[in-house]
N, CA and C of each residue as an Amber inpcrd file, in Angstrom:
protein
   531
  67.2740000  96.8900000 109.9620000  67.2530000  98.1340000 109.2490000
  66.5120000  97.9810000 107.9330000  66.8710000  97.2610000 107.1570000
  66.3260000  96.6900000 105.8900000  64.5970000  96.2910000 105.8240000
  63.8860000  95.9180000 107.2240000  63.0440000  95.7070000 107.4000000
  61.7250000  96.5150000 107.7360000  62.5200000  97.7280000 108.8990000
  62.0340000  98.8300000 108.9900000  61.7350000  99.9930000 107.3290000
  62.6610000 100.0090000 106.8840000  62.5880000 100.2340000 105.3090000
  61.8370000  99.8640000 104.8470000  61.4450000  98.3920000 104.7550000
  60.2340000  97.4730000 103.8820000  58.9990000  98.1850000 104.4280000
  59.3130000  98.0220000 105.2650000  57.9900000  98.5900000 106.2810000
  56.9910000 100.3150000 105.7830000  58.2680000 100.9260000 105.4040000
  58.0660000 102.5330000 105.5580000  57.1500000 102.5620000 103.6700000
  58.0170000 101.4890000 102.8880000  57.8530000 101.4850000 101.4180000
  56.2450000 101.1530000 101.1740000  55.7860000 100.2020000 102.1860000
  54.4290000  99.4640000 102.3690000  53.4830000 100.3490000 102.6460000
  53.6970000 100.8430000 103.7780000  53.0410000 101.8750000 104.2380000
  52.6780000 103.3920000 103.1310000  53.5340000 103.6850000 102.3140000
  53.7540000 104.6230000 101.6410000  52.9120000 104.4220000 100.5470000
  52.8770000 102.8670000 100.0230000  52.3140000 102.7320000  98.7310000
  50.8350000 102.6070000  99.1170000  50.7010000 102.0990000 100.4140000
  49.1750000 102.1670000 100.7730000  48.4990000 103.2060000 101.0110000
  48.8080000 104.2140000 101.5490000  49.0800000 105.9330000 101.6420000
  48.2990000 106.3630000  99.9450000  49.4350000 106.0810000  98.6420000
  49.0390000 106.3800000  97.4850000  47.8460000 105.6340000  96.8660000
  47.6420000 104.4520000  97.6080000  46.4070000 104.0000000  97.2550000
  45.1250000 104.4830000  97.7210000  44.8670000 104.8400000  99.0250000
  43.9830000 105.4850000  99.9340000  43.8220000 106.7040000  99.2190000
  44.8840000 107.5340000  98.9930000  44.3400000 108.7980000  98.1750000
  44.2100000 108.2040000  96.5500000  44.3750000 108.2370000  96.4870000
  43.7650000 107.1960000  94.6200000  42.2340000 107.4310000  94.9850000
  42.1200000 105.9650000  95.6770000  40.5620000 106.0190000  95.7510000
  39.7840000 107.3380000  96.3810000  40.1210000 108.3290000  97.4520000
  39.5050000 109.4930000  97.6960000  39.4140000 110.0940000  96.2280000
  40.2140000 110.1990000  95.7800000  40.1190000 111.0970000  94.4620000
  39.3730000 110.6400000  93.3120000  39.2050000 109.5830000  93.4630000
  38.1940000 108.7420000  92.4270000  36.7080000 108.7810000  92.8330000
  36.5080000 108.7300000  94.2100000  35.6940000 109.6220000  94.7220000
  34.9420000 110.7310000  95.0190000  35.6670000 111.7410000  95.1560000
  35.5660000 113.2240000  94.6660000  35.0910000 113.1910000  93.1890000
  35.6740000 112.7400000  92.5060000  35.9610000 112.7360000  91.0720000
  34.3150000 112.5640000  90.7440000  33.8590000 111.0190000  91.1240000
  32.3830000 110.5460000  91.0760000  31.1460000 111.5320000  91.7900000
  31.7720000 111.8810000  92.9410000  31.0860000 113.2060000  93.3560000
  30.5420000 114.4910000  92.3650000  31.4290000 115.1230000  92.0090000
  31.5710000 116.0660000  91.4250000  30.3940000 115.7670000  89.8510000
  30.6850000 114.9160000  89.7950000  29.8730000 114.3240000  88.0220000
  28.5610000 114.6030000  88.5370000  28.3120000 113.2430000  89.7100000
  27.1690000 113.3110000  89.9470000  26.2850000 114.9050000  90.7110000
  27.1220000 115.6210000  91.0100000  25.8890000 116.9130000  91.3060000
  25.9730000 117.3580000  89.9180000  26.9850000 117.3960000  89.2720000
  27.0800000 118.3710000  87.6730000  25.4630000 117.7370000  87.0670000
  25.7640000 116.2950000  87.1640000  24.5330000 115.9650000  86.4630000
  23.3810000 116.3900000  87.2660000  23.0300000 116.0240000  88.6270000
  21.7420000 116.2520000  89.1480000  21.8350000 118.0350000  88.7660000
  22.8890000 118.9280000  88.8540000  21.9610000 120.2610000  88.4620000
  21.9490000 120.7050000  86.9380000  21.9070000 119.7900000  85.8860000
  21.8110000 120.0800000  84.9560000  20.8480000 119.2620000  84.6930000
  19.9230000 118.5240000  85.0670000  18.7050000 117.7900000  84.7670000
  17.7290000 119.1880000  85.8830000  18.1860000 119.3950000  86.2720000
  17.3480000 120.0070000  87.6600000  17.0730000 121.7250000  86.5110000
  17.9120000 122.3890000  86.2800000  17.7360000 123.6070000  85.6800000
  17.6530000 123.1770000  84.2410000  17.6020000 122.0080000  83.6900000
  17.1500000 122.2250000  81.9880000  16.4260000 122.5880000  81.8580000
  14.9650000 122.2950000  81.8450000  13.7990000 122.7260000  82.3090000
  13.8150000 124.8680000  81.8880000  14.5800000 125.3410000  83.0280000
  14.4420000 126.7720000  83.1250000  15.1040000 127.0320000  82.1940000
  16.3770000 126.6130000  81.4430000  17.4010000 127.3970000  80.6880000
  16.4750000 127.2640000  79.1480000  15.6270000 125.7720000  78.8920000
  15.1100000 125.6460000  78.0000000  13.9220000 126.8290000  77.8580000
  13.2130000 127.1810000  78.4980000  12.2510000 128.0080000  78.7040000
  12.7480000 129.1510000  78.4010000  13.8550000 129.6490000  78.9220000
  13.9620000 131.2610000  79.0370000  14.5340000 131.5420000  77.7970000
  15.2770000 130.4550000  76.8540000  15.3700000 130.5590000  75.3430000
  14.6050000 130.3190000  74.7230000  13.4490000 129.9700000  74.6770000
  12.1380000 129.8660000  74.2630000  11.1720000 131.0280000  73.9450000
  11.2280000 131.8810000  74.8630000  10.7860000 133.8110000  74.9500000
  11.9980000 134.5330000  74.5280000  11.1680000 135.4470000  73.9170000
  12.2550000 136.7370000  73.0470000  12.1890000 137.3670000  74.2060000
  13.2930000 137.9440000  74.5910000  13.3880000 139.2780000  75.1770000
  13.4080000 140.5720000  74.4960000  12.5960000 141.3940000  75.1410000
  12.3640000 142.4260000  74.2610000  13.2180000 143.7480000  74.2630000
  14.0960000 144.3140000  73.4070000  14.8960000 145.0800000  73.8650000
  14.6510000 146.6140000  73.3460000  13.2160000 146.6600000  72.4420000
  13.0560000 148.1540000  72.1170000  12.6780000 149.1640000  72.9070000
  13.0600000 150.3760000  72.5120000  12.7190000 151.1540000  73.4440000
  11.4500000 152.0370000  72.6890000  10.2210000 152.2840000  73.9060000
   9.5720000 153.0090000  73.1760000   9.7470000 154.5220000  72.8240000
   9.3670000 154.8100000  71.7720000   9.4840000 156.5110000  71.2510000
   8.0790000 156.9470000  71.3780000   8.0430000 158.4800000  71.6860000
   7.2770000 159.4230000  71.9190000   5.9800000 159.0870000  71.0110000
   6.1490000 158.7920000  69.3980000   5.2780000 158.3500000  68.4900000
   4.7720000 157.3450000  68.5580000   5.0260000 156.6420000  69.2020000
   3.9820000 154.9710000  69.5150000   4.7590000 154.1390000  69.0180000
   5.9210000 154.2130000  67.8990000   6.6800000 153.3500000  67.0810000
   7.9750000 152.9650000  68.5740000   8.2700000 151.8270000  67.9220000
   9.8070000 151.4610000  68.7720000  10.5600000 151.1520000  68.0390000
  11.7870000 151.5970000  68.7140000  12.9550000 151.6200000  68.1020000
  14.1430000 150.0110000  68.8750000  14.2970000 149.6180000  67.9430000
  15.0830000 148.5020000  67.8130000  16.8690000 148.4840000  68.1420000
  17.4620000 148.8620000  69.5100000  18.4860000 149.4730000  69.2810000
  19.6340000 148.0630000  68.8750000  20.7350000 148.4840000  67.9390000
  21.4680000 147.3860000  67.4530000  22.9720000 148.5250000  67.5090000
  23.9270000 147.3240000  66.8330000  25.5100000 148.1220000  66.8590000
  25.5860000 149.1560000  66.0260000  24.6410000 148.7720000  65.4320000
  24.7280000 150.0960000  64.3580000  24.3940000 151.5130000  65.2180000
  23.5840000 151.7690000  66.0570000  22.8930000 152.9690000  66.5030000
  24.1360000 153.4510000  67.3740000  25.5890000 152.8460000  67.2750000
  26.3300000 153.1440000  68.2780000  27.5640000 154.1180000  66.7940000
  27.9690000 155.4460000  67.9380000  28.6960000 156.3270000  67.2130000
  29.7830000 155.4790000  66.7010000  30.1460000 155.7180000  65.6350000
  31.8530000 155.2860000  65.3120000  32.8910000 156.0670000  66.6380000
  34.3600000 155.1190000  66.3470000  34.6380000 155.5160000  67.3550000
  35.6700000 156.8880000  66.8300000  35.7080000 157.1120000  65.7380000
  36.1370000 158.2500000  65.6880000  35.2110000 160.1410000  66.4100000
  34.1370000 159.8220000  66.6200000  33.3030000 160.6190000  67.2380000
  34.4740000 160.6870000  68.5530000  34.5580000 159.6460000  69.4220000
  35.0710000 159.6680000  70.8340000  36.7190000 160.3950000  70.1190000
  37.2240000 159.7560000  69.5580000  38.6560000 160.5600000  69.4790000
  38.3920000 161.4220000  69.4080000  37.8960000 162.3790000  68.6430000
  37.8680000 163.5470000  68.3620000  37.7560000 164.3470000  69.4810000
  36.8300000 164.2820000  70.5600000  36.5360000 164.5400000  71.9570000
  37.7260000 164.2840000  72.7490000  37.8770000 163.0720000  72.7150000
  38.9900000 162.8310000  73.8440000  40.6070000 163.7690000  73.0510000
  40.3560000 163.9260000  71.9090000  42.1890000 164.7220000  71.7700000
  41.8380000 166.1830000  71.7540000  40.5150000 166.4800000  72.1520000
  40.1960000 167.9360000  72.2000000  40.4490000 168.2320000  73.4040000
  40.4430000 167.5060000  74.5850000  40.5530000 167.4980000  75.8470000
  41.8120000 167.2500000  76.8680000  41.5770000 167.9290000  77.9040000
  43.0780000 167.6320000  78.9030000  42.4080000 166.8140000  79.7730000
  42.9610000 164.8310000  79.4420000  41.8950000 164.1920000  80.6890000
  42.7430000 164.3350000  81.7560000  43.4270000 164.6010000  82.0960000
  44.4040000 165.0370000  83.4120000  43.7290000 166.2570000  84.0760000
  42.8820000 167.1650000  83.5270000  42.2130000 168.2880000  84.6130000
  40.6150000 167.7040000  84.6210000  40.0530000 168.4450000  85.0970000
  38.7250000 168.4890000  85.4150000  38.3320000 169.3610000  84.7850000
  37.3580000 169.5810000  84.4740000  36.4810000 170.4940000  83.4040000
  35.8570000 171.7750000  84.4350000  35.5450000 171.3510000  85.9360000
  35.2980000 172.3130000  86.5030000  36.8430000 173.4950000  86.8710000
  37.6130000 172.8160000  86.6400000  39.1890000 173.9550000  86.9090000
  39.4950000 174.3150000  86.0120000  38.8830000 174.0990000  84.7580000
  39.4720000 174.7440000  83.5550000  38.2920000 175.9980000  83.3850000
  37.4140000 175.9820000  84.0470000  36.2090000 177.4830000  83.8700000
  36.7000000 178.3670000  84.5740000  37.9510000 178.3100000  85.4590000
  38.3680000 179.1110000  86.3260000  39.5660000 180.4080000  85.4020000
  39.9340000 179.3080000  84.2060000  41.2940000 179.6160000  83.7370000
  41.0280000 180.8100000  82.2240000  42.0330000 181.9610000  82.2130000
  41.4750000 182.4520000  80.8320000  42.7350000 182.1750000  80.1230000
  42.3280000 181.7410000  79.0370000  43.1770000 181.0150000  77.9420000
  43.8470000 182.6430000  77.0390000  45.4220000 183.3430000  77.4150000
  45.1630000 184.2120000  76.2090000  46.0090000 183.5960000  75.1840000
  45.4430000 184.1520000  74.1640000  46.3440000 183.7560000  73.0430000
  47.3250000 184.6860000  72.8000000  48.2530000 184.7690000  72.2210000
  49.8600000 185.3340000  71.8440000  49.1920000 186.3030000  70.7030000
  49.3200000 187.5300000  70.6800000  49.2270000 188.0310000  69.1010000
  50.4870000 188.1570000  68.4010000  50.0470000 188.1700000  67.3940000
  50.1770000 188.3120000  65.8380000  50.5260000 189.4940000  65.2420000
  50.0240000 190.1660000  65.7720000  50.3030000 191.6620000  65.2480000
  51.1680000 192.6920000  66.2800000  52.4970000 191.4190000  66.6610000
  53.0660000 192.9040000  67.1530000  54.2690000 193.0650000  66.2350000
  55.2160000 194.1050000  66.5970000  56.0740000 193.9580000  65.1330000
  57.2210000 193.0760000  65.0860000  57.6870000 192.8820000  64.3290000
  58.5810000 191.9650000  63.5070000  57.5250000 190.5650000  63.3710000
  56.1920000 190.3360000  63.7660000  55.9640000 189.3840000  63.7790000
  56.3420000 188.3090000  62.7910000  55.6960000 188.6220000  62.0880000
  56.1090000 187.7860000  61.0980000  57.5480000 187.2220000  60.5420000
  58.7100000 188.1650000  60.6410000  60.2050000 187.6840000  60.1240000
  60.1450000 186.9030000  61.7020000  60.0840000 187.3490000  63.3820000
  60.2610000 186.0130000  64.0000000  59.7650000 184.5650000  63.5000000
  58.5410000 184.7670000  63.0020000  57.5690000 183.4130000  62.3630000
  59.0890000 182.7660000  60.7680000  59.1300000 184.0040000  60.2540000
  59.6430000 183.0120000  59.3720000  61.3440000 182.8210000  59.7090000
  61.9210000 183.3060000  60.6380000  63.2940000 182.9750000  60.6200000
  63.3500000 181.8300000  61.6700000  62.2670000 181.1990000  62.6710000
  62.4680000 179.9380000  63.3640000  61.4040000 178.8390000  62.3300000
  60.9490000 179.3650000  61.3060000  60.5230000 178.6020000  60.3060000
  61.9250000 177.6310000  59.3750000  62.1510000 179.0960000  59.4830000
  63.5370000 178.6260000  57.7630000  64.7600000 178.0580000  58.7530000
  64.9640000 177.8790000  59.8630000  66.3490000 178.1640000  60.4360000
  66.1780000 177.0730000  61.8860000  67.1480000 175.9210000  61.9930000
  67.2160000 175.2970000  63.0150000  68.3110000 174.9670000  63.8530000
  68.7480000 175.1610000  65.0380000  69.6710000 174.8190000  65.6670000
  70.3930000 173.4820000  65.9910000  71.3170000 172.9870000  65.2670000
  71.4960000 171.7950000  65.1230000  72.8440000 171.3060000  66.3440000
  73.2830000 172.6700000  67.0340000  74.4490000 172.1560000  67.6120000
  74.8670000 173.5830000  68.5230000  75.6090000 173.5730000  69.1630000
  76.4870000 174.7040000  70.5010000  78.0260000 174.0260000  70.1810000
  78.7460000 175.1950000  69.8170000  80.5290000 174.7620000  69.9380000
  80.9210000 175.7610000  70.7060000  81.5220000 174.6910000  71.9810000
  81.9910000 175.7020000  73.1500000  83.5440000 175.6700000  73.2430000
  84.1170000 176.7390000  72.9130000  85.6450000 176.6500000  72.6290000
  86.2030000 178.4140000  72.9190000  87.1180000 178.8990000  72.4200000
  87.7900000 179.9720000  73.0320000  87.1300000 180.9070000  71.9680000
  86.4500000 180.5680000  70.6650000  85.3990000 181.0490000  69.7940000
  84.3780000 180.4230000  69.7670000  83.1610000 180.1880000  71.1410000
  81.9950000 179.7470000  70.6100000  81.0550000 179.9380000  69.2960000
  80.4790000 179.1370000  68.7630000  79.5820000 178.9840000  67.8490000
  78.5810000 178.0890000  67.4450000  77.2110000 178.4450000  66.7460000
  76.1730000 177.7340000  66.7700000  76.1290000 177.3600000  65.8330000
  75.9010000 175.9300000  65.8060000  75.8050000 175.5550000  64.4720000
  74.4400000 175.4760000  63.7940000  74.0450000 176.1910000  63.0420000
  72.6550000 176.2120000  62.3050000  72.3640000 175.7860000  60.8450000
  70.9560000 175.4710000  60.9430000  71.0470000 174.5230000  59.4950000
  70.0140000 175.6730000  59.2520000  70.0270000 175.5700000  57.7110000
  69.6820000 176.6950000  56.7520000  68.3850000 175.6910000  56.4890000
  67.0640000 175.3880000  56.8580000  66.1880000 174.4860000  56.0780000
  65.4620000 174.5000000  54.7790000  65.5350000 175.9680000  54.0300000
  65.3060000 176.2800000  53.0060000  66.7780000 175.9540000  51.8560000
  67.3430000 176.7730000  52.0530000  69.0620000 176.0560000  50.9210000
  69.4000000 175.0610000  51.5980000  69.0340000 174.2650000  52.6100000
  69.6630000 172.8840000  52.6250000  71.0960000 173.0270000  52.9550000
  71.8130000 174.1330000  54.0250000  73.1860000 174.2290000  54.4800000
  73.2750000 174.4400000  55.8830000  74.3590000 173.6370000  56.2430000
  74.9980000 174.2090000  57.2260000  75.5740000 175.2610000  57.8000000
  75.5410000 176.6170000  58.9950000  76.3100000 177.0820000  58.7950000
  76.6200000 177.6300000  60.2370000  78.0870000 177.8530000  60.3870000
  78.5520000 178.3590000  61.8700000  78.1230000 179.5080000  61.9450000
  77.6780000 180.2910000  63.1970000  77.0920000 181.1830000  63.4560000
  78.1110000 181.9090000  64.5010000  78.8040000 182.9100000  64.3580000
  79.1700000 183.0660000  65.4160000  78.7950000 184.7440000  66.2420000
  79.4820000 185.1170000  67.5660000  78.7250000 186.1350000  68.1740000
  78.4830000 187.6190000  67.0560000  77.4200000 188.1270000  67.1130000
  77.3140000 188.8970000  66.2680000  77.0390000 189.0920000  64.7170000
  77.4230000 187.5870000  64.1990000  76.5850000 187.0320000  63.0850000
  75.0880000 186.9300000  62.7910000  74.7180000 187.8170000  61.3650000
  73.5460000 187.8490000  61.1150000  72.9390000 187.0890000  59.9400000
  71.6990000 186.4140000  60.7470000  71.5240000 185.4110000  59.4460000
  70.0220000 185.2170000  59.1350000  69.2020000 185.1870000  58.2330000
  67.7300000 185.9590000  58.0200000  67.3030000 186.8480000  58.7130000
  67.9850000 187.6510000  59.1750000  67.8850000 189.0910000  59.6230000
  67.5740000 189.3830000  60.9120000  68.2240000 188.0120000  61.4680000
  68.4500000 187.8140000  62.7740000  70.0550000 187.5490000  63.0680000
  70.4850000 188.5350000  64.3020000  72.1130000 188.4730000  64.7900000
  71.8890000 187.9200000  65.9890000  72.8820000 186.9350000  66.1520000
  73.3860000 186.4770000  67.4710000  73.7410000 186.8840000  68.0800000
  73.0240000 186.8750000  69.4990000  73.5760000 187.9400000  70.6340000
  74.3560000 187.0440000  71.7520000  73.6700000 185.9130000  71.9960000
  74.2080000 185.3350000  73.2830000  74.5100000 183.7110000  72.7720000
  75.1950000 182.9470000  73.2630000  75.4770000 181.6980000  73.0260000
  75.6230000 181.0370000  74.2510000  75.0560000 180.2120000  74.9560000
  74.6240000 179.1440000  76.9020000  75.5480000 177.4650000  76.1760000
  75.5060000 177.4070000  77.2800000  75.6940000 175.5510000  77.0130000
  74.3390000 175.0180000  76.3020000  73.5390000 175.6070000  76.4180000
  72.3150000 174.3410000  76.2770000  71.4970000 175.4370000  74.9390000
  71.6910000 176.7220000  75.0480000  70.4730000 177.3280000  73.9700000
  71.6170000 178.7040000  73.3060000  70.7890000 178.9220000  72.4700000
  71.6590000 180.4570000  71.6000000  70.5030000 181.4490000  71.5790000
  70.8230000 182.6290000  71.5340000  70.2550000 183.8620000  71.3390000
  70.0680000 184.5740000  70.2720000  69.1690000 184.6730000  69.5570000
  68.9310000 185.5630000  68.2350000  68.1670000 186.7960000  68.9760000
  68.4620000 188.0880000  67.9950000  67.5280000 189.1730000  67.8500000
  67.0050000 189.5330000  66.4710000  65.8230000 190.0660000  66.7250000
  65.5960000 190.3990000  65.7230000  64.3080000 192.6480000  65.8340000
  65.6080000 192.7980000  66.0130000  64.9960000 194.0770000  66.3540000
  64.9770000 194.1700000  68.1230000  63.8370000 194.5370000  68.4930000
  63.7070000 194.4610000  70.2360000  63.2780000 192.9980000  70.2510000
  62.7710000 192.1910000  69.7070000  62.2580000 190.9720000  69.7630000
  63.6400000 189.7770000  70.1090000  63.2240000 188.8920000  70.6560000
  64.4970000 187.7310000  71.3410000  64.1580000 186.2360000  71.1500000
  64.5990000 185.9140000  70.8510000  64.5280000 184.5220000  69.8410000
  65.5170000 183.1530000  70.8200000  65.0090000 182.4900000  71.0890000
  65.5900000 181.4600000  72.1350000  65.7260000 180.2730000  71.2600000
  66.6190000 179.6320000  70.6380000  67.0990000 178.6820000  70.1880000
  67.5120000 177.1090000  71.2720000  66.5020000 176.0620000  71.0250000
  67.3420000 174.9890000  71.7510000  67.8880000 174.3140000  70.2930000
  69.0290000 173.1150000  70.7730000  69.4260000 172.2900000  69.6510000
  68.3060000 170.9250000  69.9990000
């Protein structure tokens, strides 16, 4: 048993020797083409750094122009473009679409503009007296709102789990918190 063992250990280390030398081999391989193709193409690489390449372009006037990093836009040019844009559509589906805008001039406009200006919904209290809790952003207060409460000249009409209801005249005012 002990012998067969000796046997397997012998065999094994001769194994690691055989690949040793393949690999020392390879190894010598590998040098020697590196070198034969770098004696073989010096020659060309030396040469082709030797000639300027010419990179101007000619202009209409006979003069050429020399293009460098400089002739390249800043990249604030591209932002400006790209946050003007929806890159999620195509430019041909947006010629299809008419953009209207909301006016301005219908009435109450303006007190809607300034009472979701001055006035933010900070909370919903749902209890056997619901109420909204709203922050005053001009005086800097808190204050409970409850149904029928009027506050920059807007009254609460409706109070949801998730949003509250202002009016302000025929106009309707949707509050999230």
């Amino acid at each position: 048993m002990l012998h067969s063992h000796h046997f397997q250990s012998k065999a094994g280390n001769i194994g690691m020797l055989m690949l040793r030398v393949l690999n020392y081999a390879l190894l010598a391989g590998v040098c020697a083409a590196l070198f034969y193709a770098a004696q073989q193409y010096r020659g060309a690489l030396a040469e082709s750094h030797a000639e300027a390449i010419d990179v101007s372009v000619p202009v209409r006037s006979g003069q050429s122009i020399n293009p460098t990093l400089k002739s390249v836009p800043p990249l604030a040019s591209y932002l400006t473009d790209l946050t003007r844009r929806d890159l999620f559509e195509a430019p041909w589906e947006k010629q299809n679409e008419v953009v209207e805008t909301p006016p301005d001039d219908f009435p109450g406009a303006k007190s809607v503009m300034e009472f979701t200006q001055s006035v933010r919904l900070v909370g919903i209290i749902q209890d056997e007296n619901p109420k909204a809790v709203v922050e005053d952003l001009i005086n800097r207060e808190t204050l409970f709102v409850s149904l029928g409460d009027e506050i920059k000249g807007a009254t609460l009409s409706e109070i949801f789990g998730e949003k509250v209801i202002f009016r302000i005249g025929d106009e309707v005012i949707e509050m999230y918190p």
